[in-house]
Backbone bond lengths (Angstrom), bond angles and torsions (degrees), N, CA, C in turn:
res aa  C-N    CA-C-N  psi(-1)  N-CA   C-N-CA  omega(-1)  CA-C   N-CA-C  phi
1 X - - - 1.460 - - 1.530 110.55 -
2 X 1.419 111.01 142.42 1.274 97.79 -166.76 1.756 109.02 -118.16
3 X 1.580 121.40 147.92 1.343 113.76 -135.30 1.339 99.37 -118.99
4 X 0.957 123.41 131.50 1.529 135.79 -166.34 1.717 96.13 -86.13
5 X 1.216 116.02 149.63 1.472 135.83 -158.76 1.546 104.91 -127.88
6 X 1.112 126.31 -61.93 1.624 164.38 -156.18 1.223 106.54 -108.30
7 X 1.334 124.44 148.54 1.238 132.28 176.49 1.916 99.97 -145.76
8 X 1.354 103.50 150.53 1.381 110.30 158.73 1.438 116.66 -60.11
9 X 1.716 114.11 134.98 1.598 112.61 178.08 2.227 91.31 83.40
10 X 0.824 129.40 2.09 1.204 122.08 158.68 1.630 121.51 -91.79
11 X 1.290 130.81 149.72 1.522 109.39 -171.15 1.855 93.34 -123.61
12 X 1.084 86.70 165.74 1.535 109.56 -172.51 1.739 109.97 -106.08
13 X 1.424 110.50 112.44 2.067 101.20 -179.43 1.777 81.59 -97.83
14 X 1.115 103.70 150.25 1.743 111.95 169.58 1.657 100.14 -86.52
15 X 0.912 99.24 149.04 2.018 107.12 163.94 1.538 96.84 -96.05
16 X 1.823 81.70 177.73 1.772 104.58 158.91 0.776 119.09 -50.27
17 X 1.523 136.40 -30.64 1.501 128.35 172.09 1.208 132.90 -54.16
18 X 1.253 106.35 -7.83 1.616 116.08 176.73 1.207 113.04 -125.79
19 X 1.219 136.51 28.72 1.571 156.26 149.08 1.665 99.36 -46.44
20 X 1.655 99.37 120.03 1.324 91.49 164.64 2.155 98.71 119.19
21 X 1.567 90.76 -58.03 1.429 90.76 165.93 1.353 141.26 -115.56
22 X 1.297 123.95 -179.87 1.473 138.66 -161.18 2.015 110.12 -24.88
23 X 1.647 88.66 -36.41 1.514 95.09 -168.52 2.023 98.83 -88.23
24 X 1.001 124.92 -1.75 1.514 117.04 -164.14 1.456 106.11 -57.22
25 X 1.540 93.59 130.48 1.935 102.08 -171.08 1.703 120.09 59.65
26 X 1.081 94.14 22.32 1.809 96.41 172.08 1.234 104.95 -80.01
27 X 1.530 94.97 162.21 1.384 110.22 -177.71 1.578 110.76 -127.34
28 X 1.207 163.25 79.06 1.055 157.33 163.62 1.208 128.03 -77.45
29 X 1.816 102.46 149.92 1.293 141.82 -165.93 1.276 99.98 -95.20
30 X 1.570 138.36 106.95 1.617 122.45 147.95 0.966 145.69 -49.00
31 X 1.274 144.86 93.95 1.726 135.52 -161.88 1.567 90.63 -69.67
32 X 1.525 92.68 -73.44 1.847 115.73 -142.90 1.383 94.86 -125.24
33 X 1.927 111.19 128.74 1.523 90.37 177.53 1.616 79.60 -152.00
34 X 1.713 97.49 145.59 1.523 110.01 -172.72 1.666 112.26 -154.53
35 X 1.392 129.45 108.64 1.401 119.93 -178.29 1.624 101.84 -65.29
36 X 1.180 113.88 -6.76 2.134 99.66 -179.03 1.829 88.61 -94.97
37 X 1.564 107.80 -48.91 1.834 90.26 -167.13 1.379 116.68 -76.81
38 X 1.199 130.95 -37.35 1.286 160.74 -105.36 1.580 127.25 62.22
39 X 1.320 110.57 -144.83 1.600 135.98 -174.96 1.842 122.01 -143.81
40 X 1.356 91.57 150.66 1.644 89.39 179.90 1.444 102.34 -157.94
41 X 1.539 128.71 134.38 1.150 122.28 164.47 1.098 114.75 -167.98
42 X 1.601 126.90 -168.90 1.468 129.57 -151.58 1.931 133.80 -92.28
43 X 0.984 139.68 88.55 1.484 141.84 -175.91 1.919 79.18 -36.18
44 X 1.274 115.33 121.52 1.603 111.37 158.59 1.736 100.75 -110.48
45 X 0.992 111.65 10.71 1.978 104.31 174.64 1.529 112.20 -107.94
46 X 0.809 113.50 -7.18 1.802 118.38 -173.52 1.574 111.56 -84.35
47 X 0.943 93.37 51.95 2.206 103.55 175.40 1.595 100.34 -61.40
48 X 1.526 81.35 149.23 1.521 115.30 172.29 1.388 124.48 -128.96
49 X 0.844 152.49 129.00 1.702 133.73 165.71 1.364 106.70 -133.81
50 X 1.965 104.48 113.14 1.247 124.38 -153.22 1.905 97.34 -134.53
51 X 1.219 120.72 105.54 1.273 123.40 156.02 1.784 109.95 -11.72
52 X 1.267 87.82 108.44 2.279 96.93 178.20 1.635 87.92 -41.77
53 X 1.278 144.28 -88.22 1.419 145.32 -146.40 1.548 108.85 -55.33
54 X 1.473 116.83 -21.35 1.659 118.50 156.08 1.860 126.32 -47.61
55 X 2.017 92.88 -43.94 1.277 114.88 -168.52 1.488 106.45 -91.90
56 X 1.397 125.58 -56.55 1.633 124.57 -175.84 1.156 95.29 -100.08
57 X 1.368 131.22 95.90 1.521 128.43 149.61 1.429 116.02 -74.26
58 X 1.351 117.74 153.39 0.991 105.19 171.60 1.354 127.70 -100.16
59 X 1.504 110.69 153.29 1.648 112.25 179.44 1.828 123.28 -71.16
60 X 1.566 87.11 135.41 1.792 97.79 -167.26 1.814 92.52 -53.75
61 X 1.090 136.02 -40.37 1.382 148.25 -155.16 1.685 103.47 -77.51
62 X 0.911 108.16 -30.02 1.942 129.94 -167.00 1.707 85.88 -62.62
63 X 1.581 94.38 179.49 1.223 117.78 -170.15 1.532 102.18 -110.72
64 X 1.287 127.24 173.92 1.908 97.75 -160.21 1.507 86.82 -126.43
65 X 1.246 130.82 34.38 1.311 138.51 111.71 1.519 92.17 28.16
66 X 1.030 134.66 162.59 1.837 162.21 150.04 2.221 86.28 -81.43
67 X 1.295 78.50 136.70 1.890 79.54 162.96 1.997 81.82 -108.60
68 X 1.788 105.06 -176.98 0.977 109.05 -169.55 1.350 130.24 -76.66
69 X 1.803 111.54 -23.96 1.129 110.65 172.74 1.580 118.40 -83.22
70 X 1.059 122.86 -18.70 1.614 113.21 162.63 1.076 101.77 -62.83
71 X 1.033 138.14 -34.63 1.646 110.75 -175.53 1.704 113.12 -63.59
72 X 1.102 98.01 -42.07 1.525 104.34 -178.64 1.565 105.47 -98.60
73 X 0.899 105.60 43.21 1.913 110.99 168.09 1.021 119.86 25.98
74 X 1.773 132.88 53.12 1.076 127.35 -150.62 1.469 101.94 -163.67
75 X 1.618 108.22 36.98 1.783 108.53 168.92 1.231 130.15 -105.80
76 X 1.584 108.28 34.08 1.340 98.05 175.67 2.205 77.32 -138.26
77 X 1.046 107.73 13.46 1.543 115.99 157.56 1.499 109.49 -43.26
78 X 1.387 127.13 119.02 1.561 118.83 156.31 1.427 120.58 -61.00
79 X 0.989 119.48 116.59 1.683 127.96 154.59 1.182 132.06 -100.96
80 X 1.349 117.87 147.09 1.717 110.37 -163.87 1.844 114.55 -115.40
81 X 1.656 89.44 95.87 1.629 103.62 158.12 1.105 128.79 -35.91
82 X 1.441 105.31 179.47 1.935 108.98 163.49 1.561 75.95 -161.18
83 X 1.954 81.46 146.37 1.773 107.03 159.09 1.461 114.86 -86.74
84 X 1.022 132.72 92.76 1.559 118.30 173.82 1.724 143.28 -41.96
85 X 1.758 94.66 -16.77 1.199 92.52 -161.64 1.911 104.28 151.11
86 X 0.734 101.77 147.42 2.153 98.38 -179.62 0.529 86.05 -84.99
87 X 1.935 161.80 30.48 1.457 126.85 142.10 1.302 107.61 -82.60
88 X 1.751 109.89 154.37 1.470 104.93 169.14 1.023 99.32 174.71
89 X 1.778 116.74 -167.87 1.374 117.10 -170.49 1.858 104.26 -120.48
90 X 1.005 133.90 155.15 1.398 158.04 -139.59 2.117 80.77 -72.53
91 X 1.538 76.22 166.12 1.740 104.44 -176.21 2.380 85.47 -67.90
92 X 1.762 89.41 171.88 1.335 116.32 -38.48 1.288 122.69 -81.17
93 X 1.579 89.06 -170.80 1.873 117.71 -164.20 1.984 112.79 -9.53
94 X 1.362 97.49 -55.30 1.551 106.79 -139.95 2.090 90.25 -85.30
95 X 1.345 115.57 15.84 1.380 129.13 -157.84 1.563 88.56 -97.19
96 X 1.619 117.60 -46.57 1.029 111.74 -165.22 1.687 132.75 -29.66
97 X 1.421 116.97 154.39 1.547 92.70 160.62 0.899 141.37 -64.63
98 X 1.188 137.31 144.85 1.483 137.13 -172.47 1.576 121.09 -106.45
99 X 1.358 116.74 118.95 1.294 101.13 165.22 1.796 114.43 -142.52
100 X 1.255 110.15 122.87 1.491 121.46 179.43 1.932 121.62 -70.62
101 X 1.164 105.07 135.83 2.006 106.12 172.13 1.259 99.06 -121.63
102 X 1.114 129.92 122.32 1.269 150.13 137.04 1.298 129.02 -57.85
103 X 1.534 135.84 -176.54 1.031 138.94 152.66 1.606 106.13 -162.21
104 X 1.406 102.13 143.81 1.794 94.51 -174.83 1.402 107.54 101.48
105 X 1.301 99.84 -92.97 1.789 99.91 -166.74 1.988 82.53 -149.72
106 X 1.091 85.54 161.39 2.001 112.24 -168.37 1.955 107.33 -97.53
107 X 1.080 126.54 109.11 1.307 103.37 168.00 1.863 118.89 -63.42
108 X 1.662 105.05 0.21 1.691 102.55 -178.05 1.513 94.37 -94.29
109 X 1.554 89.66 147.86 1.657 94.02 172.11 1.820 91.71 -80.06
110 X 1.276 129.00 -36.16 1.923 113.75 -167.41 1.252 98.96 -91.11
111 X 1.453 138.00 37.99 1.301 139.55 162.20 1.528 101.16 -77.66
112 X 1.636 108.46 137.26 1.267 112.79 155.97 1.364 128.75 -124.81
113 X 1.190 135.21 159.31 1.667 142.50 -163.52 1.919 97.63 -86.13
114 X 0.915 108.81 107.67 1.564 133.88 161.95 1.076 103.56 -49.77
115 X 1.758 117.46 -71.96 1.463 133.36 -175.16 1.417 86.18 -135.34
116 X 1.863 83.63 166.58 1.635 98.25 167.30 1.573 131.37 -35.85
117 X 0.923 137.26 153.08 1.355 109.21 -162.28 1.307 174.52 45.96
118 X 1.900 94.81 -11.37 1.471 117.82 179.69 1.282 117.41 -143.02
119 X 1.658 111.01 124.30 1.352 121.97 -140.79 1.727 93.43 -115.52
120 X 1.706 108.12 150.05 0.915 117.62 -177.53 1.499 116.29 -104.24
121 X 1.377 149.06 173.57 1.298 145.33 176.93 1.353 119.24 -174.72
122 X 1.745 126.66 82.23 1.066 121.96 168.64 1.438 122.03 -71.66
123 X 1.420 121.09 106.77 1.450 120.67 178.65 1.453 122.16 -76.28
124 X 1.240 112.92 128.21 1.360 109.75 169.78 1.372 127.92 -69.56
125 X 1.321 140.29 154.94 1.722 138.25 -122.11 1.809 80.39 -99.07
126 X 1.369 118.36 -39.56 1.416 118.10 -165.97 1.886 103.82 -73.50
127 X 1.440 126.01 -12.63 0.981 123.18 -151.40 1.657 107.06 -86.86
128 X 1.149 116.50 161.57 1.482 115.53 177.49 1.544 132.40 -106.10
129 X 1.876 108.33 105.75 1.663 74.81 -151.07 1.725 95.48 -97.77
130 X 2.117 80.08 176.79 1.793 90.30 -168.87 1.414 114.79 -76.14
131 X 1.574 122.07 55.47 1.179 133.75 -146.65 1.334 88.68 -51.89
132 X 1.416 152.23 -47.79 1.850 157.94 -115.42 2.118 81.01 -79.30
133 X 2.337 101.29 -53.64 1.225 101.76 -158.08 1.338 111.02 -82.16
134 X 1.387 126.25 -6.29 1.321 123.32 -174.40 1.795 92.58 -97.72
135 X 0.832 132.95 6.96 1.688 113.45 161.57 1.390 103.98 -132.58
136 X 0.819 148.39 17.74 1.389 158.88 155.49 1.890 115.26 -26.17
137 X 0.943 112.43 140.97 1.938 97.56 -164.78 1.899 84.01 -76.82
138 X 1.084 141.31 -29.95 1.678 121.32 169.81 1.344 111.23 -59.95
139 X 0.930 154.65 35.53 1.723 150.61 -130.97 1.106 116.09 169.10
140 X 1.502 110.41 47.17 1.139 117.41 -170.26 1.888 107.15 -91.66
141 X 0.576 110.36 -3.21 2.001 111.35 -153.79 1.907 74.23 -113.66
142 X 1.152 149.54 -59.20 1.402 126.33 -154.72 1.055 129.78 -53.34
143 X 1.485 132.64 144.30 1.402 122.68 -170.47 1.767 117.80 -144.20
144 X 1.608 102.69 104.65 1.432 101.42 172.83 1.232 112.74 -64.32
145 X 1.892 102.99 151.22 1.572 94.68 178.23 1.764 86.22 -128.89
146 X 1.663 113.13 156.40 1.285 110.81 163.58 1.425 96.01 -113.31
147 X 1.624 113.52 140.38 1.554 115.54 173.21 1.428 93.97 99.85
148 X 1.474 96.70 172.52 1.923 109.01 169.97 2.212 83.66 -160.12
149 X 1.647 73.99 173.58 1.624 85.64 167.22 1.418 118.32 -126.45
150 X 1.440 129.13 129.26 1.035 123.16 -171.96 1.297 116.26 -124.86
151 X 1.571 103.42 170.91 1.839 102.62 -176.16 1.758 88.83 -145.76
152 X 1.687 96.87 148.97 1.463 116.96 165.35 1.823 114.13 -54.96
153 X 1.131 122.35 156.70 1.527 121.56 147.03 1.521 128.91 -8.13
154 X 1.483 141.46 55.44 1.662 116.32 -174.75 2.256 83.75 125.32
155 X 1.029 138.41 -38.20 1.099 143.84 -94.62 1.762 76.47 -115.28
156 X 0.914 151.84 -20.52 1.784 171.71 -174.99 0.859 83.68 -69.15
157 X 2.159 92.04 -85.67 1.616 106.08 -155.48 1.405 112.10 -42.73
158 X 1.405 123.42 -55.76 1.794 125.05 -170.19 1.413 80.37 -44.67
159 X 1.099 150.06 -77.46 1.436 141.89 -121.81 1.310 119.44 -76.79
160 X 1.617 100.39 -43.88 1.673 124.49 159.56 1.584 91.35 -42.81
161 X 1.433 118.71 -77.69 1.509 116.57 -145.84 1.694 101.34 -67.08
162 X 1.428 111.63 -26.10 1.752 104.03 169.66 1.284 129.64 -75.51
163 X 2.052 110.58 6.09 1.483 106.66 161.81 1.426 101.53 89.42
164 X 1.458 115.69 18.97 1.580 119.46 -160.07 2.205 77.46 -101.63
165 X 0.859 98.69 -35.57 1.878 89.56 -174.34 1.385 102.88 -124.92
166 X 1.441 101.70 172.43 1.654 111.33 167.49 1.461 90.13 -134.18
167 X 1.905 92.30 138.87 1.723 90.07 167.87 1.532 121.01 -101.62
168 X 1.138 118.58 116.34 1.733 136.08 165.32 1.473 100.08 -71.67
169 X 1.675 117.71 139.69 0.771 137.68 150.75 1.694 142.83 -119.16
170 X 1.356 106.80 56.82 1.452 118.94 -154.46 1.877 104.78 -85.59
171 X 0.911 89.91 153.31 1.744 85.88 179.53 1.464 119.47 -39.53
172 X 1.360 138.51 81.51 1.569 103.92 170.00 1.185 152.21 -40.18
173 X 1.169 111.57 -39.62 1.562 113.04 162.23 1.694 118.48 -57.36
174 X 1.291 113.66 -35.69 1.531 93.72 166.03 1.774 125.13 -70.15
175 X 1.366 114.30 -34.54 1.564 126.65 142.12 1.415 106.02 -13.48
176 X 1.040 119.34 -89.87 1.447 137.84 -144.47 1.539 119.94 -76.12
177 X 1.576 110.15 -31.36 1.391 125.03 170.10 1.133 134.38 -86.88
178 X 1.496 104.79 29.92 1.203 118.32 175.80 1.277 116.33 -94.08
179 X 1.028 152.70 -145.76 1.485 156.60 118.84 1.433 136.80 -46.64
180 X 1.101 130.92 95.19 1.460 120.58 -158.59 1.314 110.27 -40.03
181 X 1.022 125.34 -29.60 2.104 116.72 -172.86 1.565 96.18 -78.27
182 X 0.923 132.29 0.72 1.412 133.73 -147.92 1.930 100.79 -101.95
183 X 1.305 114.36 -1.18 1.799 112.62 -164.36 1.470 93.34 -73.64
184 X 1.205 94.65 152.06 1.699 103.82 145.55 1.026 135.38 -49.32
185 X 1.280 138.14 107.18 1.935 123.12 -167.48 1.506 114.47 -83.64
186 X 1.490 129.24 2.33 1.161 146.86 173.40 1.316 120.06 -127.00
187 X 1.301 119.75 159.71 1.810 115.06 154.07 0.904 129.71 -83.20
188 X 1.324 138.73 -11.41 1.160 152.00 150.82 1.872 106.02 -50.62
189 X 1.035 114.82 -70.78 1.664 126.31 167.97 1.710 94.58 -38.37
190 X 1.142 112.15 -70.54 1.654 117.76 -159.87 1.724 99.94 -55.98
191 X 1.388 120.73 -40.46 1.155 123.25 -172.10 1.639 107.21 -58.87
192 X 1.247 119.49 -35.28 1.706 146.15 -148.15 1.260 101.25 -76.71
193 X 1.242 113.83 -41.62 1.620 153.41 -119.26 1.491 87.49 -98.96
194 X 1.727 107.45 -80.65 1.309 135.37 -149.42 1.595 110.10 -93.58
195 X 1.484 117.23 -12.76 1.627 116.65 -162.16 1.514 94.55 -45.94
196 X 1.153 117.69 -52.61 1.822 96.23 -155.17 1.278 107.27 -116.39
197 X 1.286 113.87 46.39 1.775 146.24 139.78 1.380 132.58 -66.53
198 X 1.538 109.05 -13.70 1.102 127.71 -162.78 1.298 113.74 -50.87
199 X 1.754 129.95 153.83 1.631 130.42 -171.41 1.913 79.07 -112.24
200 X 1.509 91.97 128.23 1.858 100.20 160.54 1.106 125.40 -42.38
């Protein structure tokens, strides 16, 4: 029988063992974790802050509509991304995958709750998002991610059991309801952060 390690809504701190690569000092979010399918989940330390009109351009084909930040004069405003992970889909930029965190309530109706309180939302590349409500000054805690991180079948656990991560289990919803500028930019910080956050 084969023994589950990891759980969804558990986060991943990288060690020294991964000094050097893509993951060094990551911090991950578990979505989905399965020794028959695999696993996939979220880099929450990899900030960006990229002018909205950098990120939603608009399409030559579109209707010339106002997008949301012209209305509110505010597209060369910094906003703060997240990298999810080097998986993704081909140039360009705005192609990437998409995936939204909530907390509270979801503006997606196919959003689902991870943990109490914090909702997940993989968007599809064709889909349109309600960019106006996800940056909204009430909307402070939501967080687009471009990318995810993924693992084969078994492909965690080996990694878990090779000392490549440590698993933290701190409340997510207290994580998440903070302010997006507000993460830890390290694991060390995140560790600092969360010690006596702990889920029983």
């Amino acid at each position: 029988m084969k023994t589950r390690i990891v759980h969804p809504g558990d986060f991943l701190l990288a060690t020294p063992a991964l000094g050097g690569s893509y993951f060094q000092d990551c911090v991950i979010f578990v979505i989905e974790c399965s020794v028959d399918t695999g696993s996939w989940g979220l880099v929450i330390n990899h900030l960006a802050h990229i002018p909205l009109d950098e990120v939603f351009r608009k399409n030559p084909s579109a209707s010339h509509k106002p997008l949301p930040w012209e209305i509110m004069g505010s597209s060369r405003e910094l906003h703060t991304f997240f990298f999810g992970g080097p998986v993704q889909n081909t140039d360009p930029f705005q192609k990437l995958s998409v995936c939204i965190l909530e907390t509270e309530v979801s503006v997606f109706n196919g959003a689902y709750e991870i943990s109490n309180g914090v909702f997940i939302s993989k968007i599809p590349l064709e889909m349109e998002l309600p960019v106006s409500r996800l940056i909204s000054p009430q909307n402070k805690t939501a967080r687009i991610f471009f990318g995810y991180s993924g693992w084969a079948a078994g492909q965690l656990e080996r990694e878990i059991l090779d000392g490549a991560w440590e698993i933290s289990n701190p409340i997510p919803y207290d994580v998440f309801s903070k302010h997006r500028d507000e993460v830890p930019v390290t694991v060390n910080k995140f560790r600092e952060c969360y010690e006596k956050s702990y889920r029983a």
